[in-house]
C-alpha positions in Angstrom: 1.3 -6.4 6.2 -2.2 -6.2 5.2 -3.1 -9.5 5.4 -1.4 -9.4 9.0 -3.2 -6.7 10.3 -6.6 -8.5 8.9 -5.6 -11.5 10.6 -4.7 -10.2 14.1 -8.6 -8.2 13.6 -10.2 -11.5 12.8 -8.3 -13.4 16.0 -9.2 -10.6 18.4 -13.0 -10.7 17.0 -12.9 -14.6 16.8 -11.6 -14.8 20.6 -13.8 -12.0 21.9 -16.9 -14.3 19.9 -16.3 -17.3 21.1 -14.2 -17.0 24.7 -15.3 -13.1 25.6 -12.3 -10.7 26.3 -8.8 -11.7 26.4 -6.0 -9.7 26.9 -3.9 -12.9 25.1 -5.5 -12.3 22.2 -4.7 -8.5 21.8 -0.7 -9.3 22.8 -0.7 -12.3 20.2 -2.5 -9.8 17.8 0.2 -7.1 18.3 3.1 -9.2 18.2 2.1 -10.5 14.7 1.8 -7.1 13.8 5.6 -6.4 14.8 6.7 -9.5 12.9 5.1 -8.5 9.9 6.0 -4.8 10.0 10.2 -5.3 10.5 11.0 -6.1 6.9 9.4 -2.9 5.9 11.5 -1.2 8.7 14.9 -2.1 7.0 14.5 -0.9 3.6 15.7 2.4 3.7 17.1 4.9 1.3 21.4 4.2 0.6 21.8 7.5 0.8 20.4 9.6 3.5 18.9 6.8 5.2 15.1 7.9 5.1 12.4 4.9 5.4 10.9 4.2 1.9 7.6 3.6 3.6 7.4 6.5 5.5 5.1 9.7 4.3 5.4 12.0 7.1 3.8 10.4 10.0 2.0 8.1 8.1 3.0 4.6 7.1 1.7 3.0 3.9 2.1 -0.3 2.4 3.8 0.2 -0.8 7.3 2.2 -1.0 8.6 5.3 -2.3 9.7 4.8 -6.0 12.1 8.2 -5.3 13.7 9.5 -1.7 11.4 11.8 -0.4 14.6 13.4 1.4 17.1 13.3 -1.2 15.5 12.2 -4.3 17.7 9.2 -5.2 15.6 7.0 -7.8 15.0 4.2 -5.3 14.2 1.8 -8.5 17.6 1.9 -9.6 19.6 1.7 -6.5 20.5 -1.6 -5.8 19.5 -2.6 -2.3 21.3 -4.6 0.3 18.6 -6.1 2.1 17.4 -7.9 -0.9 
């Protein structure tokens, strides 16, 4: 997700640099973005179903090791999207 979101910076900066401003570039930029971002959108505690990735309203790139809901030990659950 990091590298993703450093790539879609460098193409908007790179188009804006070289062509001036394109909306195309922002809506290829965005686009990657969503790609990147829907693995980490299905990997979600068994048990109550809360996003591993999730902190509150932020979003970071590494998960939960425990449910911040219910406390299952997310290390030893064996997950289905894997």
């Amino acid at each position: 997700m990091l590298g993703v979101l450093a790539l879609a910076v460098l193409l908007v900066l790179a188009t804006d640099r070289f062509y001036g401003h394109s909306s195309i570039a922002f809506a290829a930029a965005i686009i990657m973005l969503i790609v990147a971002n829907a693995p980490m959108l299905r990997f979600n505690c068994p048990k109550c179903g809360k996003n591993a990735f999730f902190r509150g309203p932020l979003v970071v790139p590494w998960p939960n090791r425990t449910c911040t809901r219910c406390g299952t030990d997310l290390d030893q659950v064996p997950s289905q999207n894997r």
